[in-house]
VEXMARTI-418111 format. One record per residue (C-alpha): residue number from 1; residue in three letters; x, y, z. Coordinates in steps of 0.1 Angstrom, whole numbers, always signed. Layout:
<pts>
<pt NUM, 'ALA', <X, Y, Z>>
...
</pts>
This chain:
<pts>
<pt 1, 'UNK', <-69, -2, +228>>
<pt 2, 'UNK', <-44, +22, +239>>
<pt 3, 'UNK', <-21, +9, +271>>
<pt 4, 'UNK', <-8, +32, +292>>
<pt 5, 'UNK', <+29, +36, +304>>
<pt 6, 'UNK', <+21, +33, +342>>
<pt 7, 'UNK', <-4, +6, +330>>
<pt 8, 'UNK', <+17, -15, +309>>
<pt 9, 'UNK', <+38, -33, +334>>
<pt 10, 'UNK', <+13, -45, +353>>
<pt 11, 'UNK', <-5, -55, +319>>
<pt 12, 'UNK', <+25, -78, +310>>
<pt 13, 'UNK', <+32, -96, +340>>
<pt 14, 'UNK', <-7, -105, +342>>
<pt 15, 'UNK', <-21, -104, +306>>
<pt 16, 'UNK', <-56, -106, +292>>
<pt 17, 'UNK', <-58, -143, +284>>
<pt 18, 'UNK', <-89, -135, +265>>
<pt 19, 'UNK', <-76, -106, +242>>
<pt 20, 'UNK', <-70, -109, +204>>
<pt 21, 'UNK', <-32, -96, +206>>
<pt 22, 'UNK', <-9, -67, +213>>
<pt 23, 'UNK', <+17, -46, +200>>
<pt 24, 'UNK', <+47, -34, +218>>
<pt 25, 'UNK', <+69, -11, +198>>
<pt 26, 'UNK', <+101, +14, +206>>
<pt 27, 'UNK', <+132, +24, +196>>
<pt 28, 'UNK', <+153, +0, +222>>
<pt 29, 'UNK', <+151, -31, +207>>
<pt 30, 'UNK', <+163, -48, +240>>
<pt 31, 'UNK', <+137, -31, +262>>
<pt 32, 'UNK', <+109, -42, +235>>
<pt 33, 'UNK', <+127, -77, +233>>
<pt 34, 'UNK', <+129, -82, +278>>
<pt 35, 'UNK', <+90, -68, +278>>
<pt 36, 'UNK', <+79, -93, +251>>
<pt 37, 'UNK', <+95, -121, +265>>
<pt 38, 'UNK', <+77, -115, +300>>
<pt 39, 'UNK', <+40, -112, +279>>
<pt 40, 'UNK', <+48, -143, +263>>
<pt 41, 'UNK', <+58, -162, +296>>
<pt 42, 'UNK', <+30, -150, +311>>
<pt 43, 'UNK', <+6, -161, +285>>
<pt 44, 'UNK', <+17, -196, +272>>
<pt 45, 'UNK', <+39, -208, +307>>
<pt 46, 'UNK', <+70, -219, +311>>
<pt 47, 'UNK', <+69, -253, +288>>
<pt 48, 'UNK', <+47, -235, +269>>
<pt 49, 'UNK', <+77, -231, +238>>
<pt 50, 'UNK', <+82, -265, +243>>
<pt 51, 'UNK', <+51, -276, +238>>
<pt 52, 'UNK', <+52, -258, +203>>
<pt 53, 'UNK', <+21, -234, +215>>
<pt 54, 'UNK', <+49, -203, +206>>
<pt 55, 'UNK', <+51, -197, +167>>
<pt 56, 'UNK', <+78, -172, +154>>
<pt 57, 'UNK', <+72, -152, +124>>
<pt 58, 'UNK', <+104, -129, +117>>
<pt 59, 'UNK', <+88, -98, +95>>
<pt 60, 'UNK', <+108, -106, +64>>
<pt 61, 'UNK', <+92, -141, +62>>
<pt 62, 'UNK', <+56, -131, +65>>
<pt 63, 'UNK', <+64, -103, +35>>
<pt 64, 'UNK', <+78, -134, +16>>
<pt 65, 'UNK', <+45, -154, +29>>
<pt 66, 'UNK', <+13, -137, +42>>
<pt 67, 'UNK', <-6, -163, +46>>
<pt 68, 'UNK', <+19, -172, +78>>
<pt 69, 'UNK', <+4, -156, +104>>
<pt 70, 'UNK', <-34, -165, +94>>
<pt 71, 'UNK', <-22, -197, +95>>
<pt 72, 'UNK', <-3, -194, +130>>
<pt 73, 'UNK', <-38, -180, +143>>
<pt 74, 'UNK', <-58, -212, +136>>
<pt 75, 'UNK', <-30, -237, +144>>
<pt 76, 'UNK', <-38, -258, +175>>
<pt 77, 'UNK', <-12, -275, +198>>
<pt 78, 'UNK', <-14, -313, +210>>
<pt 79, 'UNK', <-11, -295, +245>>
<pt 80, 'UNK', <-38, -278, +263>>
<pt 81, 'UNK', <-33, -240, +273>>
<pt 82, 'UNK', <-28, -207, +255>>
<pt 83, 'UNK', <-10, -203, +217>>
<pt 84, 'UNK', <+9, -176, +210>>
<pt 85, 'UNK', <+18, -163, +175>>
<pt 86, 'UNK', <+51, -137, +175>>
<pt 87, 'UNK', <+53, -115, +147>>
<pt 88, 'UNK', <+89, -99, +150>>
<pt 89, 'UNK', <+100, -67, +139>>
<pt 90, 'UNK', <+73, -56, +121>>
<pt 91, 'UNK', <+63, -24, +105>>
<pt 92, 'UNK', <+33, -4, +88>>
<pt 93, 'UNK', <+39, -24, +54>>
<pt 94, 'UNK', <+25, -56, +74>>
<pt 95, 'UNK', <-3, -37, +89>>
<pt 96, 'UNK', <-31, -50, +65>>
<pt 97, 'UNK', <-20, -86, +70>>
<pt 98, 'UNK', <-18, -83, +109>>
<pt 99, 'UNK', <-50, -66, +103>>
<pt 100, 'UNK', <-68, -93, +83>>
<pt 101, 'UNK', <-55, -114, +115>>
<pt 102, 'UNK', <-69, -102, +138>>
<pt 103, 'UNK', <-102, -88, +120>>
<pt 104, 'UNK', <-105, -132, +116>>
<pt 105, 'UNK', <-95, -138, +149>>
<pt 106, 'UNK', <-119, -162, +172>>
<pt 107, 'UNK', <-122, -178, +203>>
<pt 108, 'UNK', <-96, -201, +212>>
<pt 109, 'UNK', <-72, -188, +179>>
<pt 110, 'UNK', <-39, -180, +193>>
<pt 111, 'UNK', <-30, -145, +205>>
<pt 112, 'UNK', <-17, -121, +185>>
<pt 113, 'UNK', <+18, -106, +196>>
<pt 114, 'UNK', <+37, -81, +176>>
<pt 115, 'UNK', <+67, -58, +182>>
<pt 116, 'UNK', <+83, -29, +163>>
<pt 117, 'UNK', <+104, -8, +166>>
<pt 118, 'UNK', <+95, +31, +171>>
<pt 119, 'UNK', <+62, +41, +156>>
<pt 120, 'UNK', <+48, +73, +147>>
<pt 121, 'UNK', <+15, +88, +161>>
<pt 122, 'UNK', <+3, +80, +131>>
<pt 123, 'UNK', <+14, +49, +122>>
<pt 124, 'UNK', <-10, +26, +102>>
<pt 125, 'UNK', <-2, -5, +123>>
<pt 126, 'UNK', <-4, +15, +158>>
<pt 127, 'UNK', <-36, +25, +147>>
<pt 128, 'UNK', <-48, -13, +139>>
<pt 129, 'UNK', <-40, -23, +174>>
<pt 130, 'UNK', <-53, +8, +195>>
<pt 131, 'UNK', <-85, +12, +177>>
<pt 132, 'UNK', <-90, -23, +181>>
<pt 133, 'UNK', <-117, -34, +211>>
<pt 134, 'UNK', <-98, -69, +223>>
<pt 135, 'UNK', <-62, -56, +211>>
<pt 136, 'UNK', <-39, -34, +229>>
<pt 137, 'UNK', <-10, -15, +217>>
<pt 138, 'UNK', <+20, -1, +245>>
<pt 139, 'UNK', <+54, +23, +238>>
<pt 140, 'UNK', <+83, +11, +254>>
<pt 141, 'UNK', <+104, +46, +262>>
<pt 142, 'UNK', <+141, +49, +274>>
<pt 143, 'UNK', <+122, +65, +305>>
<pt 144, 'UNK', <+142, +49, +335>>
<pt 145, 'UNK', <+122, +20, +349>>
<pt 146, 'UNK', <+101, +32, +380>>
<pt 147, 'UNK', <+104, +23, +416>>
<pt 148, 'UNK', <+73, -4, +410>>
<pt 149, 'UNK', <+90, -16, +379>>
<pt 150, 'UNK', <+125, -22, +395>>
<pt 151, 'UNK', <+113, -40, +426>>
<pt 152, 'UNK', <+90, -62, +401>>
<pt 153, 'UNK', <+120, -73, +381>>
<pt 154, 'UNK', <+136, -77, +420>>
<pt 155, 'UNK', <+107, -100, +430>>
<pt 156, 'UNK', <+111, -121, +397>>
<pt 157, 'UNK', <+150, -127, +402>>
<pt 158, 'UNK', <+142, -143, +437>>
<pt 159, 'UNK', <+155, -109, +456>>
<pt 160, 'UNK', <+130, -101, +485>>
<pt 161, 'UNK', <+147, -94, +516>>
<pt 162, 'UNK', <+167, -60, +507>>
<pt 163, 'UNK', <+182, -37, +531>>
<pt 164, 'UNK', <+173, -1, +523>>
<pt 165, 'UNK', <+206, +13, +514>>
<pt 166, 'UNK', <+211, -16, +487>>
<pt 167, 'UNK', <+177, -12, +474>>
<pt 168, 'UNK', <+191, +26, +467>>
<pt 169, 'UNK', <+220, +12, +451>>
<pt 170, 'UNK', <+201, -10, +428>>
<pt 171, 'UNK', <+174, +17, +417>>
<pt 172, 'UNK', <+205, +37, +408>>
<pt 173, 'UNK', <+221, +9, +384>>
<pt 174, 'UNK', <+186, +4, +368>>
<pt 175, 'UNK', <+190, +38, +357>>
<pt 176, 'UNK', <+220, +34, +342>>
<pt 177, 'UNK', <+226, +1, +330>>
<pt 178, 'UNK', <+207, -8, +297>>
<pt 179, 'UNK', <+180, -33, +309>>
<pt 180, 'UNK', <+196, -67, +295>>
<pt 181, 'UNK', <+228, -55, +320>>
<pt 182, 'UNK', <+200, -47, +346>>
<pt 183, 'UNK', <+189, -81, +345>>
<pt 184, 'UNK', <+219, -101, +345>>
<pt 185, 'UNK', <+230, -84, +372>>
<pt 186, 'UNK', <+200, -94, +395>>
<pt 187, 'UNK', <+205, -127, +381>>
<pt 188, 'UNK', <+241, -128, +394>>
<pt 189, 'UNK', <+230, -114, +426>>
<pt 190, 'UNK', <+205, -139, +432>>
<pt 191, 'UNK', <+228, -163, +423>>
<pt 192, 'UNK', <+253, -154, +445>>
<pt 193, 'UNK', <+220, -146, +475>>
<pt 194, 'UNK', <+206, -182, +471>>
<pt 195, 'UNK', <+215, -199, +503>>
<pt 196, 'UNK', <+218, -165, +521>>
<pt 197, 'UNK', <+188, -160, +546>>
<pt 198, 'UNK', <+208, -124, +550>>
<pt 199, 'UNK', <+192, -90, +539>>
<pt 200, 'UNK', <+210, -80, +505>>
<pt 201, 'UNK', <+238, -52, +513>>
<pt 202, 'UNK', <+253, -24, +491>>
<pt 203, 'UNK', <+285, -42, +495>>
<pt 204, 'UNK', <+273, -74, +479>>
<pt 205, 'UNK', <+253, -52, +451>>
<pt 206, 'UNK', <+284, -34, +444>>
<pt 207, 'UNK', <+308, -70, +445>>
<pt 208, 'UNK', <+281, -81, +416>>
<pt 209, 'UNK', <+275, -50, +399>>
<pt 210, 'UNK', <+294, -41, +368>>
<pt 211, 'UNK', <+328, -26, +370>>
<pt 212, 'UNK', <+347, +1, +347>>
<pt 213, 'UNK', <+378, -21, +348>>
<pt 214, 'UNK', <+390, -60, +358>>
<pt 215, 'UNK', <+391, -64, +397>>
<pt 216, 'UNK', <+428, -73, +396>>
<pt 217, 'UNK', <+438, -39, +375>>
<pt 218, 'UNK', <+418, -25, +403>>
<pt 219, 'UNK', <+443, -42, +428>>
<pt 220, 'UNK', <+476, -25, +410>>
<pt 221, 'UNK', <+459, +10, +404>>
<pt 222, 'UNK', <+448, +13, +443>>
<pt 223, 'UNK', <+484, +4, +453>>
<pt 224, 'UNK', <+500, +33, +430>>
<pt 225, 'UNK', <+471, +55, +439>>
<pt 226, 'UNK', <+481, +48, +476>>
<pt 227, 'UNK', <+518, +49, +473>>
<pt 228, 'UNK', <+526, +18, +480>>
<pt 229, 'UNK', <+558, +18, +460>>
<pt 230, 'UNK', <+566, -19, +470>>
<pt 231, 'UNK', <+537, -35, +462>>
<pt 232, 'UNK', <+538, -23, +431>>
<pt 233, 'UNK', <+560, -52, +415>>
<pt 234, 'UNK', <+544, -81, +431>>
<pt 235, 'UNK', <+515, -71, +420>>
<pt 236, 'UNK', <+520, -65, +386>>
<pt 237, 'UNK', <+540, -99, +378>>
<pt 238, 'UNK', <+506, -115, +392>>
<pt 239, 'UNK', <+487, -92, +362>>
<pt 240, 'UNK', <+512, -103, +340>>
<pt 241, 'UNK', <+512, -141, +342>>
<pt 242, 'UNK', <+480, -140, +337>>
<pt 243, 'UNK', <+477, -123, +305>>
<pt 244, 'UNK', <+471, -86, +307>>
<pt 245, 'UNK', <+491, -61, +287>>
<pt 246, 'UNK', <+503, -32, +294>>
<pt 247, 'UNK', <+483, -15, +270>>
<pt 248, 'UNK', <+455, -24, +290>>
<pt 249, 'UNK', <+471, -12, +326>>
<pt 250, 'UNK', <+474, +19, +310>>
<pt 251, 'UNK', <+439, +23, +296>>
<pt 252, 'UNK', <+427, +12, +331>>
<pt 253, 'UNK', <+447, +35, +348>>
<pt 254, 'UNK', <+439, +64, +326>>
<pt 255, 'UNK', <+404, +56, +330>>
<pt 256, 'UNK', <+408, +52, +369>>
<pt 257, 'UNK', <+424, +88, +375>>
<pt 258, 'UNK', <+400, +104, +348>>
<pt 259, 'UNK', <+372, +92, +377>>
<pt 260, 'UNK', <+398, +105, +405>>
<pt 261, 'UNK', <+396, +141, +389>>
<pt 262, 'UNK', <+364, +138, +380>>
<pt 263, 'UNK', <+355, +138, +419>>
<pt 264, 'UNK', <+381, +158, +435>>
<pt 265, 'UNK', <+368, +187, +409>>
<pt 266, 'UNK', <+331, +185, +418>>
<pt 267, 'UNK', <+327, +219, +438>>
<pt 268, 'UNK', <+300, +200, +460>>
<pt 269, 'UNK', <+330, +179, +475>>
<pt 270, 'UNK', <+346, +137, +467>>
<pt 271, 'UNK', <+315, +125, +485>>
<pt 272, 'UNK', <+290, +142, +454>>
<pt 273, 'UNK', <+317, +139, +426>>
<pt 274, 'UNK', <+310, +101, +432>>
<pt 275, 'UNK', <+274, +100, +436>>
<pt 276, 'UNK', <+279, +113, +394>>
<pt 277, 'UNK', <+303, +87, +382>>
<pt 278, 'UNK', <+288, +64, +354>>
<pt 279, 'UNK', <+288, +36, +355>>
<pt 280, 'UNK', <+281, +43, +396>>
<pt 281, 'UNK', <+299, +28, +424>>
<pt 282, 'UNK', <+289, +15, +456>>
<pt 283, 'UNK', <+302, +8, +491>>
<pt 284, 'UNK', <+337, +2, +500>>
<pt 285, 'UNK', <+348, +8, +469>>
<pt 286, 'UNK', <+333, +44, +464>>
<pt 287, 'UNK', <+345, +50, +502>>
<pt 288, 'UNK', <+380, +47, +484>>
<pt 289, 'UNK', <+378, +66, +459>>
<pt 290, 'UNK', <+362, +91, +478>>
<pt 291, 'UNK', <+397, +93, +500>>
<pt 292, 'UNK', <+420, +88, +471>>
<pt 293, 'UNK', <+407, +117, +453>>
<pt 294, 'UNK', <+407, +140, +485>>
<pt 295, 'UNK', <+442, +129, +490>>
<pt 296, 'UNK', <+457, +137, +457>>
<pt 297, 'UNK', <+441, +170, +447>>
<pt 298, 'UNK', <+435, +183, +415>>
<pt 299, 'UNK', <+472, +194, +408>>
<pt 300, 'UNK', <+486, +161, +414>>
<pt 301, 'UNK', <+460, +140, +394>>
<pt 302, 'UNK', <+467, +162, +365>>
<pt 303, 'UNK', <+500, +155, +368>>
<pt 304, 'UNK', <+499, +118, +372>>
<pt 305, 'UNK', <+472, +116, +342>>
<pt 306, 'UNK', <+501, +136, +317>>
<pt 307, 'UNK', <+525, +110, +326>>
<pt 308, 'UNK', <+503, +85, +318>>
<pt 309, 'UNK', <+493, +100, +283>>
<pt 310, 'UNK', <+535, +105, +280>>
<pt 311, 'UNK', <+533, +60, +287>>
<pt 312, 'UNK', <+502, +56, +263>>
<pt 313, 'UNK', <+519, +71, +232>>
<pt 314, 'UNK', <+552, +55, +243>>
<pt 315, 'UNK', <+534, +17, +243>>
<pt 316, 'UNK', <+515, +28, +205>>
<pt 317, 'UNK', <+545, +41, +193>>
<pt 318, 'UNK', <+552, +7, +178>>
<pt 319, 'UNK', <+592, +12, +190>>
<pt 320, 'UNK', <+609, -16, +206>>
<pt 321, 'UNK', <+608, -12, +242>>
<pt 322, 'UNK', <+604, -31, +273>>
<pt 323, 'UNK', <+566, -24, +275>>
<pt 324, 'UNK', <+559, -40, +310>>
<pt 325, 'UNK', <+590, -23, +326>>
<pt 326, 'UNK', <+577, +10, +312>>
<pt 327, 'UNK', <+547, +8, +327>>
<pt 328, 'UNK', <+560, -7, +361>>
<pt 329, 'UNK', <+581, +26, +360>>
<pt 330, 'UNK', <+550, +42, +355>>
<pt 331, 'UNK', <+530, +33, +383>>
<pt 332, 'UNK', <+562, +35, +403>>
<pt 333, 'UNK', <+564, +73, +396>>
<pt 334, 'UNK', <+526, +74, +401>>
<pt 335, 'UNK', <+531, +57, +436>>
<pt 336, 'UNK', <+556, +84, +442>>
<pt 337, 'UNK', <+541, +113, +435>>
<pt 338, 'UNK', <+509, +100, +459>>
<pt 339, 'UNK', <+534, +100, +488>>
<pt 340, 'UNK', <+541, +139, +489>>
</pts>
């Protein structure tokens, strides 16, 4: 049987116990990897690996051996409860032994759990799994999850009690993250949530959300971007005891007045040239770059990135210079030129 897109996520967090199998196939291989993992959870528990009722049969090894799978079907655990046999990474020139499979499948053989990545309309082994009556077959699309899907991976992280404007701040990152970074970040959140009785805020999202550059380049780019000329130093011998180069200051600043121009040039104003930055930011931190960016102006962050470029090729050159004073000068005549 066919599953449906708005159908399947319901389908994998509360699967048909008494079905013969199913196939999930797409091109992300992460998003087809986090959606089989739930199924499987779902179906065989959380011991249920432990309790060797989970049998994995990587594609290559059931070409070498076909009789794998048949064999995985029929096997039965020491441990009551549900078996699960995974074929991974299969494709249509496995579809008449999956086939045979399921066609000798009975009650009480293990379930039947395939994935793959993206499949034709046509494809031999979709068509085993749709046309089948106890066996379903479900597309996983680079679709952004939905509203229902993002508040479902919420509600498995431990995250209930979420103020509206966070909730709006993580249904923007689960569009743009790739799911695996989705979920870690939840994880993290959770994490750092777990003893907090507190509604979740945009602040903490953003604190545990990812970031385009380390929090303490962060520090030394916001105090040139501000002008503070004497902060400058003290805060890059902090930087540089503790191991970053200047190559990397100047990538990071590069990369933090490429966002600056980014939203003083948005015609719509700094407050939507930040609502399209990628990855996005959140609370106090896009309240700052909203300001820096209205401060500077287009003529003056084009200015301060062409001194930068004049620094980057200065630090490749591969001369002998004093990289770290060059790019404390840098910053200096960044801070500078944010002062006028």
């Amino acid at each position: 049987m066919k599953l449906s897109t708005r159908n399947a996520p319901t389908y994998f967090a509360n699967p048909d116990k008494n079905s013969t199998g199913l196939l999930i196939y797409g091109a992300d291989a992460m998003r087809v990897a986090l959606r089989r993992q739930e199924v499987v959870s779902a179906l065989i528990g959380p011991d249920g690996e432990d309790e060797m009722r989970l049998t994995r049969i990587p594609a290559a090894e059931l070409r070498k051996d076909t009789a794998l799978l048949a064999d995985a079907v029929k096997t039965r655990s020491f441990f009551p409860g549900l078996h699960v046999a995974f074929v991974e990474d299969a494709n249509d020139g496995l579809a008449d032994t999956i086939a045979s499979a399921l066609a000798d499948w009975s009650e009480g053989d293990a379930q039947i759990v395939v994935t793959a990545g993206s499949l034709p309309a046509r494809s031999k082994l979709r068509g085993i799994f749709e046309n089948h009556e106890s066996a379903y077959a479900t597309g996983i699309y680079d679709d952004p999850p939905s509203r229902a899907e993002t508040e479902a991976a919420l509600k498995a992280a431990g995250l209930t009690d979420i103020s509206p404007d966070a909730m709006s701040s993580l249904t923007e990152l689960s569009r743009v993250l790739d799911p695996g970074e989705f979920r870690q970040t939840l994880e993290k959140i959770a994490l750092y949530k777990s003893s907090d009785e507190t509604p979740l805020t945009p602040e903490e999202v953003a604190l545990s959300g990812p970031s385009s550059v380390e929090a303490g380049i962060d520090d030394v780019l916001d105090v040139a971007t501000e002008g503070k000329t004497h902060e400058v130093g003290p805060v890059l011998r902090r930087l540089e005891a503790q191991g970053t180069t200047p190559v990397s200051l100047c990538i990071g600043a590069t990369r933090h007045f490429r966002r600056l121009h980014l939203v003083a040039a948005d015609p719509s104003g700094p407050s939507a040239g930040t609502s399209k930055l990628r990855p996005p930011v959140f609370g106090p931190r896009r309240d700052r770059l909203q300001r820096q960016a209205a401060r500077w102006g287009m003529r003056n962050l084009e200015h301060a990135l062409a001194i930068l470029l004049d620094t980057d090729l200065k630090l490749r050159s591969g001369a002998r210079i004093p990289e770290m004073q060059v790019m404390e000068r840098t910053l200096l005549r960044i801070a500078f030129l944010g002062r006028r």
